[in-house]
VMD Tcl script that draws the C-alpha trace (Angstrom):
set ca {
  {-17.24 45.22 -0.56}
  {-15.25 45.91 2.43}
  {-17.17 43.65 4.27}
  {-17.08 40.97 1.98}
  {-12.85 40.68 2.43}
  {-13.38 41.02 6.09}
  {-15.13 37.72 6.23}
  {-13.12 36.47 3.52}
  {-9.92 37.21 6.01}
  {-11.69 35.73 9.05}
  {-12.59 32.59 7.48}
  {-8.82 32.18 5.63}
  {-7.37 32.68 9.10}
  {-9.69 29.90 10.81}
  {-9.05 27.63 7.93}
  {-5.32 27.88 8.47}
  {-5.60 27.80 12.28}
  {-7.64 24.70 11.95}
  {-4.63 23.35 9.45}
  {-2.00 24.28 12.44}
  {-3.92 22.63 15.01}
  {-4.46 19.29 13.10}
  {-0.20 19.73 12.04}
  {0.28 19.94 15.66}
  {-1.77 17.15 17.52}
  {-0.51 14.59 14.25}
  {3.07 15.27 15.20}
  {2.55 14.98 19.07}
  {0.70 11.81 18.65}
  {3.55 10.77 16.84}
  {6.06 11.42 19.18}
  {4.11 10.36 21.60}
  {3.40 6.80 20.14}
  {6.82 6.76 18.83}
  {7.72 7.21 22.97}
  {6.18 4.52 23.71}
  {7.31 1.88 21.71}
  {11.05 2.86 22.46}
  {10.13 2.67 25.79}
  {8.39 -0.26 25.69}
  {11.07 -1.96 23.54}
  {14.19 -0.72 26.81}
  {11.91 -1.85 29.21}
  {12.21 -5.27 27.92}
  {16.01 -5.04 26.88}
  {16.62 -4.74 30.52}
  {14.11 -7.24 31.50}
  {16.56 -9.43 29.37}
  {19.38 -8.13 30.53}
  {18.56 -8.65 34.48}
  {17.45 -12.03 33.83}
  {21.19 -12.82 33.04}
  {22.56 -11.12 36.36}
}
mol new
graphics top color blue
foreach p $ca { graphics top sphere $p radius 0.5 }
foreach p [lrange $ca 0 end-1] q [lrange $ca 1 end] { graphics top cylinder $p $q radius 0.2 }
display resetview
């Protein structure tokens, strides 16, 4: 019986590290994406901008 909850434990805590690590690496690739467009997006506002100067 004791054995039984044991593995029962072990697999609840992989399940919910698995669950962190996939919350984790969706929110970096967010920010990361989201990183990229802003700086894609003031790279060309001053490409516009030193085009007038």
């Amino acid at each position: 019986m004791a054995s039984s909850s044991l593995l029962t434990k072990i697999r609840e805590d992989f399940i919910f590290g698995l669950y962190l690590l996939n919350y984790w690496l969706k929110h970096a690739t967010n920010y990361t994406q989201n990183r990229s467009h802003r700086d894609q997006s003031v790279f060309s506002i001053n490409e516009i901008f030193l085009e007038f100067v």
